[in-house]
VEXKE-187819 format. One record per residue (C-alpha): residue number from 1; residue in one letter; x, y, z. Coordinates in nm, 4 decimals. Layout:
<rs>
- seq | type | east | north | up
- NUM | a | X | Y | Z
...
</rs>
This chain:
<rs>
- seq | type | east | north | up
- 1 | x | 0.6432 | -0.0331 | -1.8619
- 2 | x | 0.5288 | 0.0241 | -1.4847
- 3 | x | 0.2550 | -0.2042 | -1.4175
- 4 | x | -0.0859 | 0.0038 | -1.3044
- 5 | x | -0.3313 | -0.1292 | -1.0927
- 6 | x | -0.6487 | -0.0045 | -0.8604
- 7 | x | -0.7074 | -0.0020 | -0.5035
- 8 | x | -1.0192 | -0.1402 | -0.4090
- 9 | x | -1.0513 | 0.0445 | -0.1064
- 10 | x | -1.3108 | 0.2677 | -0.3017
- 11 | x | -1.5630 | -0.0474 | -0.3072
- 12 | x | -1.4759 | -0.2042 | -0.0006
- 13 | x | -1.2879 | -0.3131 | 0.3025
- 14 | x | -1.3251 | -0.6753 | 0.3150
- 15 | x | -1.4091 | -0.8199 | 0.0015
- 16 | x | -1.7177 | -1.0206 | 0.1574
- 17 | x | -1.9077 | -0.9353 | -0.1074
- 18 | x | -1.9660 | -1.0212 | -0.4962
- 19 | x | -1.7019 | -0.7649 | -0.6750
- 20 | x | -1.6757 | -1.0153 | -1.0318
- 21 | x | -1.8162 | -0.7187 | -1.2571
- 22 | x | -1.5878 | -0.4552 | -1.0339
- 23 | x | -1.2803 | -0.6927 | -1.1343
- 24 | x | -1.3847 | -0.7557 | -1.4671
- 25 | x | -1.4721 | -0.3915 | -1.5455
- 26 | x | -1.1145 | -0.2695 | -1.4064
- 27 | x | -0.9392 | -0.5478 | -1.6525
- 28 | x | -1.1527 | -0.4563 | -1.9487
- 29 | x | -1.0724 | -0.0133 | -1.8551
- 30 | x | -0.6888 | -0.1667 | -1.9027
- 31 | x | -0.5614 | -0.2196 | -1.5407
- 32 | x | -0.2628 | -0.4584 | -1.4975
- 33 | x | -0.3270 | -0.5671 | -1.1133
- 34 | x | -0.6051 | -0.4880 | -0.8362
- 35 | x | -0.4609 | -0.3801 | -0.4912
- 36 | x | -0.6715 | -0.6260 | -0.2336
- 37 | x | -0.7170 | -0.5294 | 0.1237
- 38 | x | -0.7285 | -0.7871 | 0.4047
- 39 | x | -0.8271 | -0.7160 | 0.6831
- 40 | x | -0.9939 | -0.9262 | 1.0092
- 41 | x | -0.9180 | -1.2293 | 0.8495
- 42 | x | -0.7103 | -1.4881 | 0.9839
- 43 | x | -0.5918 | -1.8155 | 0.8127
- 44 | x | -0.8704 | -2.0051 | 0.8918
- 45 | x | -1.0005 | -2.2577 | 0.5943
- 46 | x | -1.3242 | -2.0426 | 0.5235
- 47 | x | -1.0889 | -1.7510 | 0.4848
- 48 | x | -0.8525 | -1.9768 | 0.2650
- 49 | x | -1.0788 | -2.0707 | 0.0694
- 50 | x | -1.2241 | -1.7384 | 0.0091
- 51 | x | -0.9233 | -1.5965 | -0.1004
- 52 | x | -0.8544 | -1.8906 | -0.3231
- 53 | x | -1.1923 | -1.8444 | -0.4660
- 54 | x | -1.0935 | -1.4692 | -0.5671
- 55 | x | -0.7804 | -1.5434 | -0.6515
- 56 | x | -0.8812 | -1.7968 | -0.9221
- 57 | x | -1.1189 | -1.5406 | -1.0349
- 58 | x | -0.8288 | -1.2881 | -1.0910
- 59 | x | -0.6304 | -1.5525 | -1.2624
- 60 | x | -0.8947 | -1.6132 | -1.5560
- 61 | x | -0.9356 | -1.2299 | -1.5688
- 62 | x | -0.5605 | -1.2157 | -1.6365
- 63 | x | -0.5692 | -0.9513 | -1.3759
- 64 | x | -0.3036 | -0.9362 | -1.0724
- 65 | x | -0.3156 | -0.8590 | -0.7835
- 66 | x | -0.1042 | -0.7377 | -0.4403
- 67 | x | -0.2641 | -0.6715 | -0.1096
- 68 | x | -0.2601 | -0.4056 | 0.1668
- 69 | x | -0.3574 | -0.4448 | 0.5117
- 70 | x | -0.3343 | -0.2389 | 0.8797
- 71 | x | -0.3216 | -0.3299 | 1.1897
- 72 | x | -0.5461 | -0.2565 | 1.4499
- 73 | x | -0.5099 | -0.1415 | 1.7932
- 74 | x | -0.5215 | -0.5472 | 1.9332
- 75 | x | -0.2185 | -0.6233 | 1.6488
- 76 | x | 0.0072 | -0.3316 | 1.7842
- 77 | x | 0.3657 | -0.4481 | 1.7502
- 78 | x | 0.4282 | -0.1249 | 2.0180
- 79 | x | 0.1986 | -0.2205 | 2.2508
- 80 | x | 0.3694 | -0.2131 | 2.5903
- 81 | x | 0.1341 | -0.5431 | 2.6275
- 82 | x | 0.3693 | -0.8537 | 2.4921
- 83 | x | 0.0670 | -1.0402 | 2.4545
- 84 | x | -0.0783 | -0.7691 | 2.1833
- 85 | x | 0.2719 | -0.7149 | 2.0312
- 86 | x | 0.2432 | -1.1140 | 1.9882
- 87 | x | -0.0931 | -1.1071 | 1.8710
- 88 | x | 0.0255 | -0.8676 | 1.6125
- 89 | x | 0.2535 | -1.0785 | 1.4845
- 90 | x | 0.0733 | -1.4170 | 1.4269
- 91 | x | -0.1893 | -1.1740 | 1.2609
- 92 | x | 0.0422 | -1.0211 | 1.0430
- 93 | x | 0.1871 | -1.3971 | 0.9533
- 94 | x | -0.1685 | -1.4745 | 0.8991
- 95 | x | -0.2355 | -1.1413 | 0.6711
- 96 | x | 0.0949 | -1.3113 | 0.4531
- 97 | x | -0.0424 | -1.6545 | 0.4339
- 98 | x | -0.3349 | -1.5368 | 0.2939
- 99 | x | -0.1996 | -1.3151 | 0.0509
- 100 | x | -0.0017 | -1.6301 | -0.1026
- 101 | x | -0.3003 | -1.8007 | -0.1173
- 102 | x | -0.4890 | -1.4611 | -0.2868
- 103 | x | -0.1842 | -1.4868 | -0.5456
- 104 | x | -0.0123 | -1.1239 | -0.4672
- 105 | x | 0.3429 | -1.1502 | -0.4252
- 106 | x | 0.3737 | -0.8106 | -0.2080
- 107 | x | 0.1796 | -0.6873 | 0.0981
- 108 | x | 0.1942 | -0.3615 | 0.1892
- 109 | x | 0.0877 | -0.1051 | 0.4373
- 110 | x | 0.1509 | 0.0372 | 0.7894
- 111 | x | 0.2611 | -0.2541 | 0.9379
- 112 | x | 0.4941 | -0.1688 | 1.1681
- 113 | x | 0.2610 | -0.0446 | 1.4030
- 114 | x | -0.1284 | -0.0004 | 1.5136
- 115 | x | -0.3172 | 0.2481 | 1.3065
- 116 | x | -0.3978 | 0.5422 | 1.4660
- 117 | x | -0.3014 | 0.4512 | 1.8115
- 118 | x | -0.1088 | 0.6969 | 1.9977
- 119 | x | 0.0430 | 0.7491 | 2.3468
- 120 | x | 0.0747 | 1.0857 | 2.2784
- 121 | x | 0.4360 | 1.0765 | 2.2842
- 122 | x | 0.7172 | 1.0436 | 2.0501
- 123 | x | 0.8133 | 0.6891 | 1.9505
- 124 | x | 1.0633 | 0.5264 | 2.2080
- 125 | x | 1.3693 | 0.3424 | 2.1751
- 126 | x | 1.1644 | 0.0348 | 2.3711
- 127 | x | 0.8681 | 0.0967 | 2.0948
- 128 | x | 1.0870 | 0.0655 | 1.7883
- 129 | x | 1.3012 | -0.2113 | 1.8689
- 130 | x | 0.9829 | -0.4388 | 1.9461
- 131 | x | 0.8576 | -0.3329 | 1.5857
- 132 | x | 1.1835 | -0.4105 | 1.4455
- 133 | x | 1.2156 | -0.6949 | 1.6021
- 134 | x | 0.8357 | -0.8269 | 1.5287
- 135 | x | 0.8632 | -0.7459 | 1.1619
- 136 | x | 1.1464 | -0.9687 | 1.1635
- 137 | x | 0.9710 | -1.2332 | 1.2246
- 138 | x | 0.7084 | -1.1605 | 1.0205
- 139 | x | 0.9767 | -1.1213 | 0.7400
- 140 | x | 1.0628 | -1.4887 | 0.7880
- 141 | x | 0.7258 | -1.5673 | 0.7695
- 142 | x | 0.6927 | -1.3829 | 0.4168
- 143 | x | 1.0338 | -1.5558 | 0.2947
- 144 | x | 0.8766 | -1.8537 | 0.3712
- 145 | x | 0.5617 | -1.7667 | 0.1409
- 146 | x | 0.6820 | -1.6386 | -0.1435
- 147 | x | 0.5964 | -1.2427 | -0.0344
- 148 | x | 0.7820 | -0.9164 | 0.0257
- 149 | x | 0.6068 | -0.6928 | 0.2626
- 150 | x | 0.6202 | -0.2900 | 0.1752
- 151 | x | 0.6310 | -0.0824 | 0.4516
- 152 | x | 0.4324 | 0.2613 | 0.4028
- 153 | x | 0.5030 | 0.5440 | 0.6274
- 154 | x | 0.2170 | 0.7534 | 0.7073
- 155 | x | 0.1060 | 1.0863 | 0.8159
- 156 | x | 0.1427 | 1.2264 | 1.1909
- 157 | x | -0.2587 | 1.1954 | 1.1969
- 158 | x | -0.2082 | 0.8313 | 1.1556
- 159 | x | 0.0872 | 0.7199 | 1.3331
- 160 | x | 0.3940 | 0.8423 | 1.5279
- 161 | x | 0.6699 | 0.5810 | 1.4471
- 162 | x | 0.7090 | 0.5736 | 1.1118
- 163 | x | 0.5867 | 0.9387 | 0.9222
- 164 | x | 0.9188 | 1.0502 | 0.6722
- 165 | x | 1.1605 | 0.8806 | 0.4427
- 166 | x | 1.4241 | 0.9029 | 0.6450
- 167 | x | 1.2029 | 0.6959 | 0.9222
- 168 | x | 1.1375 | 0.4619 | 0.6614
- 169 | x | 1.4333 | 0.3517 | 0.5457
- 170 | x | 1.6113 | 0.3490 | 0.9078
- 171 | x | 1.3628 | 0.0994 | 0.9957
- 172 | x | 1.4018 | -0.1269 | 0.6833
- 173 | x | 1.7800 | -0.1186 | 0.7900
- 174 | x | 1.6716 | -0.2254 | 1.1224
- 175 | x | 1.5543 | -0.5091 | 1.0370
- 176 | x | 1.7882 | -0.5519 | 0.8180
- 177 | x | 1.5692 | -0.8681 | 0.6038
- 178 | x | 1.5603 | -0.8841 | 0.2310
- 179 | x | 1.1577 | -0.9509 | 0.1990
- 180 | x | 1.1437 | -0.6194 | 0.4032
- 181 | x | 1.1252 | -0.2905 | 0.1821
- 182 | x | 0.9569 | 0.0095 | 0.1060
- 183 | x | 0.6227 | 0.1349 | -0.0284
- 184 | x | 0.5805 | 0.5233 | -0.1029
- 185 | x | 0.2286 | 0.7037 | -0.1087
- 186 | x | 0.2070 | 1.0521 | -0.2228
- 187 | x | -0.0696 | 1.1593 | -0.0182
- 188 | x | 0.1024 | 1.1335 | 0.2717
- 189 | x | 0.4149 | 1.2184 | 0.1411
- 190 | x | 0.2935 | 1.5621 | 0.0235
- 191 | x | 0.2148 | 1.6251 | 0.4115
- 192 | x | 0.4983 | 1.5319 | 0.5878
- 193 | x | 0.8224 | 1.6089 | 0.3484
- 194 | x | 0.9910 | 1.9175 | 0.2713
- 195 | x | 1.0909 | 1.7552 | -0.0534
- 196 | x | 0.8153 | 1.4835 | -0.2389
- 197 | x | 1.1577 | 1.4393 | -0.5059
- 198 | x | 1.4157 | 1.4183 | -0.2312
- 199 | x | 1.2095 | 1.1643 | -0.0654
- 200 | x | 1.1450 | 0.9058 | -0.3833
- 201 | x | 1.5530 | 0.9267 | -0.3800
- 202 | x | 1.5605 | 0.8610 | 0.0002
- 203 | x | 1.3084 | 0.5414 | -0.0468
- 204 | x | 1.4724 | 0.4685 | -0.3996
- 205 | x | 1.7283 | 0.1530 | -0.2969
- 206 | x | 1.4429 | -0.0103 | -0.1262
- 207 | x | 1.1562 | 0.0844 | -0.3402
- 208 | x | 0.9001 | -0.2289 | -0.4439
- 209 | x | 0.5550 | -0.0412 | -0.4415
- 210 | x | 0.4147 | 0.3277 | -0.5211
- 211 | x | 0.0260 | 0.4607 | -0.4684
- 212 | x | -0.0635 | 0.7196 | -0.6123
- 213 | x | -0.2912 | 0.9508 | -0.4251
- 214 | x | -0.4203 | 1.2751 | -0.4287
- 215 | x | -0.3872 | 1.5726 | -0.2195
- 216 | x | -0.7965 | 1.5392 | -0.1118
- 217 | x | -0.7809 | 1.1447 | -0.1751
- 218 | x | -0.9729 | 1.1744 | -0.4913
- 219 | x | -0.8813 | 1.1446 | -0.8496
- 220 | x | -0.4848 | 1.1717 | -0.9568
- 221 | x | -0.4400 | 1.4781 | -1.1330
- 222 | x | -0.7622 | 1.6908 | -1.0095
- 223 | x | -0.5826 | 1.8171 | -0.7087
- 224 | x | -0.2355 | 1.9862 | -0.6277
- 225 | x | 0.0134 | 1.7140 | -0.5729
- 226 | x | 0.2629 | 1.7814 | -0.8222
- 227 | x | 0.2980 | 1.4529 | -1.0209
- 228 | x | 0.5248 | 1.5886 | -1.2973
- 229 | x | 0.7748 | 1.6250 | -1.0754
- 230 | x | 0.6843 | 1.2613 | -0.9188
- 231 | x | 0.6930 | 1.0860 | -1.2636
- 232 | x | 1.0508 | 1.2564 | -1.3107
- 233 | x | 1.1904 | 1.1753 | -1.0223
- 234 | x | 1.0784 | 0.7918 | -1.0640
- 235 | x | 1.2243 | 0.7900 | -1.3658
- 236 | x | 1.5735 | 0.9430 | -1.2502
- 237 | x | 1.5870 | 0.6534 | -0.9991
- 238 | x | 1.4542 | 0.4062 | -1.2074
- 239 | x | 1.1580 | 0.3226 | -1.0425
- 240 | x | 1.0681 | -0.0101 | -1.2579
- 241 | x | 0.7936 | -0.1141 | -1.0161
- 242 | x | 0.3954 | -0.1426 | -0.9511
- 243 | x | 0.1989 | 0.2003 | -0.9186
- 244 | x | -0.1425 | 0.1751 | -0.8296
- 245 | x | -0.4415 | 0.4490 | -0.7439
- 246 | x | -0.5404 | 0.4587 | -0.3830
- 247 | x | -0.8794 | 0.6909 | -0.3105
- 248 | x | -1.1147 | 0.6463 | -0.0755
- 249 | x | -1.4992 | 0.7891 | -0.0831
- 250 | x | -1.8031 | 0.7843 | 0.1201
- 251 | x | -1.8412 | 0.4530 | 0.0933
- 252 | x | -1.7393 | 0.1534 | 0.2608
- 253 | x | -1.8673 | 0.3212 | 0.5632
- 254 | x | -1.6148 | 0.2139 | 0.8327
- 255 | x | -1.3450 | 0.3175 | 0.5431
- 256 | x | -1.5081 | 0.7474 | 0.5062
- 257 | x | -1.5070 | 0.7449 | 0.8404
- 258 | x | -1.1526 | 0.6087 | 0.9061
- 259 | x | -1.0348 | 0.8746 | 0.6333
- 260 | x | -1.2531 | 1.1405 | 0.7392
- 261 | x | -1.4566 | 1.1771 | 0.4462
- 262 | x | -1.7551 | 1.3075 | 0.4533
- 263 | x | -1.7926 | 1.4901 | 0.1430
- 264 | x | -1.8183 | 1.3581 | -0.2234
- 265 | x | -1.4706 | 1.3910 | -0.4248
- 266 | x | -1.6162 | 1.1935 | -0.7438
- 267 | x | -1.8820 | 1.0672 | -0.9282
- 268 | x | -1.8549 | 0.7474 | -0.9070
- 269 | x | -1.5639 | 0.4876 | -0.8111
- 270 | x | -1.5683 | 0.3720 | -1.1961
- 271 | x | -1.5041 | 0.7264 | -1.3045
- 272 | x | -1.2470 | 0.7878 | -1.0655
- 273 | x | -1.0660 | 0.4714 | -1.1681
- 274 | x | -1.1130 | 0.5407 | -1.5587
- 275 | x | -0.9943 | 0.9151 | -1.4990
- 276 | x | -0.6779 | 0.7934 | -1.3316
- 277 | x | -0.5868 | 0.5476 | -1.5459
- 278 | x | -0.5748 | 0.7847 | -1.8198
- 279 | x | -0.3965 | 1.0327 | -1.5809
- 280 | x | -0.1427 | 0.7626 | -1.4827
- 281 | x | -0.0568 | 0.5800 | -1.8183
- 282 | x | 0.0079 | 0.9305 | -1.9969
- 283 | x | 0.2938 | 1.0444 | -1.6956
- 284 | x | 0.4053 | 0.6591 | -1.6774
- 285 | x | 0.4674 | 0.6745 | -2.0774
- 286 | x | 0.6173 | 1.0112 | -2.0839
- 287 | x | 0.8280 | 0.8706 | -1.8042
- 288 | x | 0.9671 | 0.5580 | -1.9992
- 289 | x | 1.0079 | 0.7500 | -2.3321
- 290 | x | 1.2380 | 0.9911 | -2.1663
- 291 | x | 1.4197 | 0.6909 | -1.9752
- 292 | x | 1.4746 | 0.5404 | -2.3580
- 293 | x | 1.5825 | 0.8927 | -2.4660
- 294 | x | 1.8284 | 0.8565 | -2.1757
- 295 | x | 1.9440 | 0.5013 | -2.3016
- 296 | x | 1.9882 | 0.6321 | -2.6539
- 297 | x | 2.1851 | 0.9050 | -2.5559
</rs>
């Protein structure tokens, strides 16, 4: 069975504050693993110990976890500035570290480039080889630590080097590193492919992570991504991986207006996360009963 977890982008960006009856309440709905942004946070023994702290917390919940992060404009690994693109770097070694000590064993995100900074151009030759060669690096780094990063392609809205499949996996070639691989989100895959299936098959080989998100960022399932056809396609390719819900609401603050919402898409973040569970766990059981049906045959 896939393992499910939550995004806790719906409750915050930083995890400064008290979440212990958020975690507890997503372990007792039945969620295998919390998705943990970090963000700001360097590996500084405050910040250590901080993640520690939540990361023993998780552990007597019996509740894992993986992180996400972005990088902002001052971490650009395309930055025509080698003192940002370096900057990025140590950040993004930092982002690793800190996910070790946290306890999640895959980091994933946009990390292959600032979030929404653009030149207003295509991507360059110049701008992807210092990516590729920067996530290198920070590949090392991960080896080193025990982590795999999972790089997410995103929208045009959101970035300009990395927005298909096909991008994707051309840049994991790149760099051509095994803790290097692919995440695949279905929000922004419904904008940007001609074919949601096609592009599962294209990410397949180098597939480690998949959010599930809706068309409006709400609730899987209330909107009109087509997850039947999702679920299948996972289970053609065998997709034996993490899948987690990723929504976002009016609140953190800095996070509705980073996603551009400014309407309500739920009750509450506890509804959403109850609703999608249930969503999730009846296409993720339907999708291992017909891969044992497959077997048997």
């Amino acid at each position: 069975m896939n393992k499910i977890g939550m995004n806790m982008f719906v409750w915050t960006a930083t995890m400064d504050e008290d979440l212990s009856e958020t975690l507890s309440f997503l372990k007792d709905s039945g969620f295998d693993f919390v998705e943990i942004p970090i963000s700001k946070s360097g590996a500084t023994p405050a910040n250590l110990e901080k993640w520690e702290r939540i990361g023993q917390q998780l552990k007597e919940l019996e509740l894992g976890v993986q992180t996400c992060s972005i990088c902002g404009h001052e971490y650009n690994l395309i930055d025509p500035d080698e003192t940002v693109r370096r900057a990025g770097i140590e950040y993004l070694k930092e982002v690793v570290t800190c996910s070790r000590v946290l306890g999640s064993k895959i980091l994933m995100g946009p990390l292959y480039a600032g979030f929404k900074t653009f030149t207003g151009k295509p991507a360059t030759t110049q701008e992807w080889n210092w990516s590729v060669a920067g996530m290198r690096e920070v590949a090392e780094h991960a080896q080193t630590e025990g982590v795999t990063l999972a790089m997410e392609y995103l929208n045009r809205f959101e970035t300009y080097l990395l927005t298909c499949a096909d991008d994707l996996v051309r840049y994991i070639d790149a760099v051509d590193h095994p803790n290097c691989r692919a995440a695949f989100d279905t929000f922004h895959a419904n904008m940007e492919e001609k074919s949601v299936a096609d592009a599962i098959r294209t990410c397949a080989p180098y597939l480690v992570h998949v959010q599930i998100s809706e068309n409006d960022r709400s609730t899987p399932g209330k909107g009109h991504i087509n997850f039947e056809e999702v679920f299948d396609t996972l289970q053609e390719v065998g997709y034996e991986g993490p899948i987690a819900i990723e929504a976002f609401g009016p609140n953190p603050p800095e996070l509705a207006e980073a996603t551009h919402i400014f309407r309500p898409m739920f009750s509450s973040p506890e509804q959403l996360a109850v609703d999608g569970l249930a969503f999730i766990k009846t296409k993720s059981e339907r999708m291992n009963e017909r891969k044992g049906e497959a077997i048997a045959s």
